[in-house]
SETI-399997 format. One record per residue (C-alpha): x, y, z; residue number from 0. Coordinates in Angstrom, 1 decimal. Each point is the difference from the previous one (the first is absolute). Example, Ala and Ser with C-alpha at 12.3 -4.5 7.8 and 13.67 -1.06 7.14 Angstrom:
2
+--------+--------+--------+-----+
|     px |     py |     pz |   n |
+--------+--------+--------+-----+
|   12.3 |   -4.5 |    7.8 |   0 |
|    1.4 |    3.4 |   -0.7 |   1 |
+--------+--------+--------+-----+
***
This chain:
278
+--------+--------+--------+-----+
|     px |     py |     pz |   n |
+--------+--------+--------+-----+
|   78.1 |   83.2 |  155.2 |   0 |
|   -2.8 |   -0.1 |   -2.3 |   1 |
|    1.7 |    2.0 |   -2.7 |   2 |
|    3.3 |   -2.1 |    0.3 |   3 |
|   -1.7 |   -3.2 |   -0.7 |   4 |
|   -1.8 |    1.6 |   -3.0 |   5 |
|    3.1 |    1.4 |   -1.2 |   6 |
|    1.5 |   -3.8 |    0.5 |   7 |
|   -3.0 |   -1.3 |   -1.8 |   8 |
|    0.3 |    2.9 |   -3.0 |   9 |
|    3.8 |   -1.0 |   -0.4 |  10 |
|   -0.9 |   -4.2 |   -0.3 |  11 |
|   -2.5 |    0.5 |   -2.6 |  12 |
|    1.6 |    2.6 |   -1.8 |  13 |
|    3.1 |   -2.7 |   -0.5 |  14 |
|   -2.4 |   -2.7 |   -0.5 |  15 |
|   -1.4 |    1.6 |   -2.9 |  16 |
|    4.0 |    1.0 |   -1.3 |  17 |
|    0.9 |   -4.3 |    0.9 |  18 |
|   -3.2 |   -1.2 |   -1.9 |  19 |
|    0.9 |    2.5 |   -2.7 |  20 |
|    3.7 |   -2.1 |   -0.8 |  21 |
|   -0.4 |   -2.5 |   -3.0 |  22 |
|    3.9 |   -0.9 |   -0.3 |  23 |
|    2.8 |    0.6 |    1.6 |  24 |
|    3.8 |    0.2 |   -1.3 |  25 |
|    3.0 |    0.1 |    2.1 |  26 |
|   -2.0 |    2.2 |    2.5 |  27 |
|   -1.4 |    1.8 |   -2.5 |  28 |
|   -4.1 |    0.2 |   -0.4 |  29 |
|   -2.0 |   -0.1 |   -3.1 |  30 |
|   -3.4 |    1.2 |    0.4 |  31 |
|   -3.4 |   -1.4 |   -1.3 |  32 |
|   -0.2 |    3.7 |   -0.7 |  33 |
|    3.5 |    0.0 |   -1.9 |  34 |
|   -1.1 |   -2.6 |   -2.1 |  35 |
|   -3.2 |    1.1 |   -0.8 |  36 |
|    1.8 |    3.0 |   -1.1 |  37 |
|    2.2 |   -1.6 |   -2.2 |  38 |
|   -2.6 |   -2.1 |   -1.5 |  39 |
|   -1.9 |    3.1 |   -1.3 |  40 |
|    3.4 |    2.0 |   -0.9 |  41 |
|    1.7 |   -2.7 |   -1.9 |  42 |
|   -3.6 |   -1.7 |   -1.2 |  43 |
|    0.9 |   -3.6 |    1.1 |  44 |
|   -0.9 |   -2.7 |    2.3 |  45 |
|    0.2 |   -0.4 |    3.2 |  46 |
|    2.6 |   -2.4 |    0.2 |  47 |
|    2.0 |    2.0 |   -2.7 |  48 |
|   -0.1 |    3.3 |    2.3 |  49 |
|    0.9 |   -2.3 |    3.0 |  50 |
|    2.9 |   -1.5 |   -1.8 |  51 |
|    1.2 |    3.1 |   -1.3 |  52 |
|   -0.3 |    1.9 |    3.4 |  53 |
|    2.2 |   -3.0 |    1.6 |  54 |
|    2.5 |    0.5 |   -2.7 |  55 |
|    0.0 |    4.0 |    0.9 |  56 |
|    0.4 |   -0.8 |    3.8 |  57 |
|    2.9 |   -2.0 |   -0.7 |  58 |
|    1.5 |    2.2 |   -2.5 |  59 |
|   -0.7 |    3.0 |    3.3 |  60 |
|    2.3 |   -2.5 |    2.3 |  61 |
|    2.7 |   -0.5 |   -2.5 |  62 |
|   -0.1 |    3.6 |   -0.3 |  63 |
|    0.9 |    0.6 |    3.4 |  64 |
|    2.4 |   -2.5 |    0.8 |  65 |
|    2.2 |    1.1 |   -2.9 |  66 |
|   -0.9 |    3.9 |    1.0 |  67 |
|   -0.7 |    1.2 |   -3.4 |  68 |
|   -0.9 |    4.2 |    0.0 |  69 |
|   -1.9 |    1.7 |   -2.5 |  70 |
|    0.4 |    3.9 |    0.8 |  71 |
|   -2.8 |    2.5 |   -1.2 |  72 |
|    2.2 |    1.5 |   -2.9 |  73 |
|    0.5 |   -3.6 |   -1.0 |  74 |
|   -4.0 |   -0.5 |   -0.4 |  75 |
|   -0.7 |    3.9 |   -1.2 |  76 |
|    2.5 |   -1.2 |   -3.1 |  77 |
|   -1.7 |   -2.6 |   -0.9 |  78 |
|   -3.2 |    2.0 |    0.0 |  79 |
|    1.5 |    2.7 |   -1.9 |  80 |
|    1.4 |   -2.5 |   -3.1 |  81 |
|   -3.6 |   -1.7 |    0.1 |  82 |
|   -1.6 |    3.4 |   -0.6 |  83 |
|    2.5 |    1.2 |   -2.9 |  84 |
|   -0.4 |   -3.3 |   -1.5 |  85 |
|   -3.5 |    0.6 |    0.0 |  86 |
|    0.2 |    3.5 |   -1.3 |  87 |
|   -1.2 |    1.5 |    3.2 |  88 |
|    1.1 |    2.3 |    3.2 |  89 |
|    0.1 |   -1.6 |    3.1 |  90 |
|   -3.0 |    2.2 |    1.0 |  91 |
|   -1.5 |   -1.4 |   -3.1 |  92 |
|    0.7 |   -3.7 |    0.9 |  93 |
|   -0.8 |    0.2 |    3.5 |  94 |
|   -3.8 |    1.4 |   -1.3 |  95 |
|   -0.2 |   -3.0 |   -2.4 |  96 |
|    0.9 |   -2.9 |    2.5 |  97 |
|   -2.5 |    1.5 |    2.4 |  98 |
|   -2.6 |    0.3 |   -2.8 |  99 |
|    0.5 |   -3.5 |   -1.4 | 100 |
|    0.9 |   -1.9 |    3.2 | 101 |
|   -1.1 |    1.9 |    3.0 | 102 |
|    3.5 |    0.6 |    1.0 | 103 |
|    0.9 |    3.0 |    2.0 | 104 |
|    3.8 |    1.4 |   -0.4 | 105 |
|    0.8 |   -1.9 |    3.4 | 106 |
|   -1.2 |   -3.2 |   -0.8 | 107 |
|    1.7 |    0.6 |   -3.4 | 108 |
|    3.0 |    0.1 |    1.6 | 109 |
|   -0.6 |   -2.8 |    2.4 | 110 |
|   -0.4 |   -2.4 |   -3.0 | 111 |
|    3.1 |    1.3 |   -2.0 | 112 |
|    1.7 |   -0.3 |    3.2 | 113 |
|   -1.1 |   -3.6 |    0.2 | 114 |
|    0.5 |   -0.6 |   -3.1 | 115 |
|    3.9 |    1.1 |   -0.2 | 116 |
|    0.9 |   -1.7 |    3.2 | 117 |
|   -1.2 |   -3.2 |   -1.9 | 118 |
|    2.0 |    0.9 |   -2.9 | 119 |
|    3.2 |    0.0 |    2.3 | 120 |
|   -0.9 |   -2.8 |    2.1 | 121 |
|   -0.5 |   -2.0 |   -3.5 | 122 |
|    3.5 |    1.0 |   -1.6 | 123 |
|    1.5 |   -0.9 |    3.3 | 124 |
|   -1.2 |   -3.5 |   -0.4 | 125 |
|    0.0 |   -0.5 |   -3.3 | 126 |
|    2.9 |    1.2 |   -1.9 | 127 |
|    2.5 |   -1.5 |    2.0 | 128 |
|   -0.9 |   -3.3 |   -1.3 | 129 |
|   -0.7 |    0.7 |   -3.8 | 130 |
|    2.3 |   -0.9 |   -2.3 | 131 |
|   -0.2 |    1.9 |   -3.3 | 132 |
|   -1.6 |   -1.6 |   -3.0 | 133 |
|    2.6 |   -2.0 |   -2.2 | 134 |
|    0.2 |    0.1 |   -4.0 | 135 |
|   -2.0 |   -3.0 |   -0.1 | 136 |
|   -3.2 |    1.5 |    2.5 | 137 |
|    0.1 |    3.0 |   -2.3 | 138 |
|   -0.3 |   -1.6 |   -3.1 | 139 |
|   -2.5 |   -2.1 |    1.1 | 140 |
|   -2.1 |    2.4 |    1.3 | 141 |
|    0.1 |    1.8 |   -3.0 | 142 |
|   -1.2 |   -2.9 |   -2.1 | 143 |
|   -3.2 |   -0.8 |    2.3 | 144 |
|   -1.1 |    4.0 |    0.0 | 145 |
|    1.0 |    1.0 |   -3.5 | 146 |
|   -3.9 |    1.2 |   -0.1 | 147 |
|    0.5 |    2.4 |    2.5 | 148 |
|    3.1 |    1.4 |   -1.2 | 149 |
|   -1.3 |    0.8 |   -3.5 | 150 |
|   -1.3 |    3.1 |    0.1 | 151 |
|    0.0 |    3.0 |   -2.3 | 152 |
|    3.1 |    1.7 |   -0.6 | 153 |
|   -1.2 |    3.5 |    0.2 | 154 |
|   -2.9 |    2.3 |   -0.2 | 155 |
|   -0.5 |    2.7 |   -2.1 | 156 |
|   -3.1 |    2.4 |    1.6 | 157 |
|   -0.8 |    3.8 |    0.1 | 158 |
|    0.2 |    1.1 |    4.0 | 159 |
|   -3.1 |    2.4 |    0.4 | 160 |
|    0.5 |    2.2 |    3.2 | 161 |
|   -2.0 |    2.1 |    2.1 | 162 |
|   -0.9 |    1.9 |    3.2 | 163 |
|   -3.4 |   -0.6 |   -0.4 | 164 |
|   -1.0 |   -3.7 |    0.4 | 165 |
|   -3.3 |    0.8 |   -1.4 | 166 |
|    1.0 |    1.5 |   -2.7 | 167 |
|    2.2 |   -2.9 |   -1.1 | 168 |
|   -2.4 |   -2.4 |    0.0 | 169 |
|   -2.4 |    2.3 |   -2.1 | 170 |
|    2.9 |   -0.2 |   -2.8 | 171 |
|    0.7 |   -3.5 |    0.5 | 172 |
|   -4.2 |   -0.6 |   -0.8 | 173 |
|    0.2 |    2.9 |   -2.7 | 174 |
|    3.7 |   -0.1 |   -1.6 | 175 |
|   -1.5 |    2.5 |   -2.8 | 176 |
|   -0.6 |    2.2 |    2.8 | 177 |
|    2.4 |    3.3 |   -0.1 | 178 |
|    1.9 |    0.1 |    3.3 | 179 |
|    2.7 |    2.2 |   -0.3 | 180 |
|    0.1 |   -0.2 |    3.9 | 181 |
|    1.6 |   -3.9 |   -0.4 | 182 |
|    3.6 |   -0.6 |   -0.8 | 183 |
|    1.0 |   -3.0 |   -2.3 | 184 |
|    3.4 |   -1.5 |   -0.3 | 185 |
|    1.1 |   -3.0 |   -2.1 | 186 |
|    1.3 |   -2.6 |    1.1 | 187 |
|    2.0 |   -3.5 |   -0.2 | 188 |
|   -0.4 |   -2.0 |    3.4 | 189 |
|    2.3 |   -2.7 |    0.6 | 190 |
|   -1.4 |   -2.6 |    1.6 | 191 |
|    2.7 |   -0.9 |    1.9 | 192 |
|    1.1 |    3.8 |    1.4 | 193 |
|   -3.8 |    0.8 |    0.8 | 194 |
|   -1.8 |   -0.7 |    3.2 | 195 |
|   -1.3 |   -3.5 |    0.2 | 196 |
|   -3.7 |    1.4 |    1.0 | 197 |
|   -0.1 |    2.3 |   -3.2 | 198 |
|    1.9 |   -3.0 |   -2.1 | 199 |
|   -3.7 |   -1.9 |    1.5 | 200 |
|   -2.2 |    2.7 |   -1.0 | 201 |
|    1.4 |    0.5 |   -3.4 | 202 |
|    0.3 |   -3.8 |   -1.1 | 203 |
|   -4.0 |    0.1 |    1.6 | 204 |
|   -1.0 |    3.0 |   -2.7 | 205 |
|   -1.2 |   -1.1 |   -3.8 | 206 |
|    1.8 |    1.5 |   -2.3 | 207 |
|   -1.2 |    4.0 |   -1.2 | 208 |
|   -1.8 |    0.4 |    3.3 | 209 |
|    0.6 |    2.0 |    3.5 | 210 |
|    1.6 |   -1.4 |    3.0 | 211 |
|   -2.5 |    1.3 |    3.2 | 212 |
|    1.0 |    3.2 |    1.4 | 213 |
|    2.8 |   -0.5 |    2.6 | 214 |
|    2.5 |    2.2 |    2.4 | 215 |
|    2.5 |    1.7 |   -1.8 | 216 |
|    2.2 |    0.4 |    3.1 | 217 |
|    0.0 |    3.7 |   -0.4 | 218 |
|   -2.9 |    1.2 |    1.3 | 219 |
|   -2.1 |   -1.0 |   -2.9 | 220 |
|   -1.0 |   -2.6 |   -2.7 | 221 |
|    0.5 |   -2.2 |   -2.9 | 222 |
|   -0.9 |   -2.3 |   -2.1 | 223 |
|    1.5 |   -1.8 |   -2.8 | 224 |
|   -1.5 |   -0.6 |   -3.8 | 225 |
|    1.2 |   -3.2 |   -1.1 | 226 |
|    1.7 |    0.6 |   -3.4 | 227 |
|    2.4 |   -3.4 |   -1.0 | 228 |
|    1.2 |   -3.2 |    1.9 | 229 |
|    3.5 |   -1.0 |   -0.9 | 230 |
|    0.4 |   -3.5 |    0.6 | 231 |
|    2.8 |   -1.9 |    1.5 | 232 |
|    1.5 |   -2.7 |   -2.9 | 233 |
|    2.6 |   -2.9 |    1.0 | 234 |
|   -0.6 |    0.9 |    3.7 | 235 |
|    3.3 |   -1.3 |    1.5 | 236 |
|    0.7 |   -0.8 |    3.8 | 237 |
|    2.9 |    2.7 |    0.1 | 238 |
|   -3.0 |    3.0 |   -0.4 | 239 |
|   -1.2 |   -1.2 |    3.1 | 240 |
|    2.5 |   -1.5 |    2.2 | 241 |
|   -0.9 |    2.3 |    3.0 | 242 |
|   -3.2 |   -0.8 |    0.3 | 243 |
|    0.4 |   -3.4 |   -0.3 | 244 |
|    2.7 |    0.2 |    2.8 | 245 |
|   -2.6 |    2.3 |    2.0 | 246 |
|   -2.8 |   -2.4 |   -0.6 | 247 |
|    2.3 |   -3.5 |    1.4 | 248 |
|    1.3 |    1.6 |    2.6 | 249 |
|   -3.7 |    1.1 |    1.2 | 250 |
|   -1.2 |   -3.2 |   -0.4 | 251 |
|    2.5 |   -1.3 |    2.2 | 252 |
|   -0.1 |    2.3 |    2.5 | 253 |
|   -4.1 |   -0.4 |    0.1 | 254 |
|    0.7 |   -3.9 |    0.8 | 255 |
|    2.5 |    0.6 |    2.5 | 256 |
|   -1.9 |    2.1 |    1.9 | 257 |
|   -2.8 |   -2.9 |   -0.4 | 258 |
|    1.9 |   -2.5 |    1.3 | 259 |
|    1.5 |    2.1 |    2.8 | 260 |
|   -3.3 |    1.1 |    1.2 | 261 |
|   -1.3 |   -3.3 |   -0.3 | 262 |
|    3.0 |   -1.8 |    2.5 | 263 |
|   -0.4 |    3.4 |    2.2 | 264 |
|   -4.1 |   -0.6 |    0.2 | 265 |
|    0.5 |   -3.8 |    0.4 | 266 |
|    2.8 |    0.4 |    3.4 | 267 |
|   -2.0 |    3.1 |    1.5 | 268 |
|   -2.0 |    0.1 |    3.2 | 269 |
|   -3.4 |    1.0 |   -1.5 | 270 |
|   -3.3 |   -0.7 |    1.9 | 271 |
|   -3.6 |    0.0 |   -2.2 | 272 |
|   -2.9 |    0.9 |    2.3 | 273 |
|   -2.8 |    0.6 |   -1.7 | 274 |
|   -0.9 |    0.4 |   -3.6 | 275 |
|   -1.9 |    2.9 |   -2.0 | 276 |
|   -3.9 |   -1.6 |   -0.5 | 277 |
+--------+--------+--------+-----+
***
């Protein structure tokens, strides 16, 4: 009898401890003072921005299953795999990095690219079937207000110095008088608009007849690029960058639809605060 009522008593305080431990909950759903604390310290924001944000995942989680959108593994293994390659690594090689930087293990890798892509469904679902494209007008306009961002150089003209040896690429880049038969160079005219946007970045970043840093080279090695010429862009013209602009309007608009969805969702859903992070 004894052990019965301590097993009774075990049971109460161990759910005690789980109820005191709930801070929100949404549509059945509990947030955790632990979840937010967690967020705070992952995202680096506030309390109220972690608990605002986690509300806003927890709804998204609902949506998700009412509408029974599926992410299969291969799905989320793809998406690993073109992150990697656009990053010049293996997936071994990727999986190593995210752990190093983040603390990540492969699992919870794919945990959060899992989350991720079910989002990205669940958002196209609501979104696009109530976005119009961008007229004439909108696309004009657009261009007009960000013609800053749209003048960019033309094209680059750089030397691509590649290596095995990391090391020994950035002893050349420090000592370019130093004999290094070991390091292929190539020549090269970049344009700006068929590059990747991240090297487009790094080489509009780089003073002229310098070194970019040392990056992948997606082939098992590495690179980096000696800054020779900028060719600038004269009598930029809408027309040179009508995709973008289209891309750019129609992300915009997708971004405040999903606000104001979320917003009417939050506002008619049965969510209950309890306590708050002190």
């Amino acid at each position: 009898m004894y052990k019965i009522i301590l097993s009774i008593l075990i049971a109460f305080t161990l759910n005690a401890k789980i109820v005191d431990g709930v801070a929100i909950v949404v549509k059945g759903e509990a947030i955790t003072l632990y979840d937010i604390k967690e967020e705070m310290k992952l995202s680096h924001i506030d309390a109220k921005k972690a608990s605002d944000l986690l509300i806003r995942r927890a709804l998204e989680n609902a949506l998700i299953r009412e509408k029974g959108i599926k992410v299969s593994s291969i799905d989320v293994y793809d998406d690993i795999q073109k992150t990697a390659t656009r990053n010049g690594l293996t997936v071994s090689a990727f999986y190593e990095a995210v752990r190093n930087r983040n603390g990540l293990s492969s699992t919870e890798l794919k945990k959060k690219i899992k989350e991720k892509l079910l989002s990205q469904k669940l958002y196209t679902s609501i979104a696009y079937s109530s976005m119009l494209p961008p007229s004439e007008d909108e696309i004009q306009e657009y261009f007009d207000l960000n013609r800053k961002k749209f003048n960019h150089p033309k094209a680059f003209n750089v030397i691509i110095y590649n290596s095995r040896d990391k090391g020994r690429l950035e002893e050349k880049i420090h000592n370019p008088m130093l004999y290094a038969p070991d390091i292929q160079t190539q020549e090269q005219k970049l344009p700006y608009n068929r590059i990747d946007p991240k090297l487009a970045s790094l080489l509009t970043q780089t003073a002229l007849n310098s070194f970019t840093k040392v990056i992948p080279n997606g082939q098992n090695g590495f690179m980096s690029f000696y800054l020779k010429d900028i060719q600038k862009n004269q009598n930029i013209k809408e027309s040179d960058f009508r995709d973008q602009i289209i891309n750019d309007i129609m992300s915009q608009k997708r971004e405040q639809v999903l606000s104001d969805y979320f917003a009417r969702l939050r506002h008619n859903a049965d969510i209950k605060n309890i306590r708050t992070v002190e």
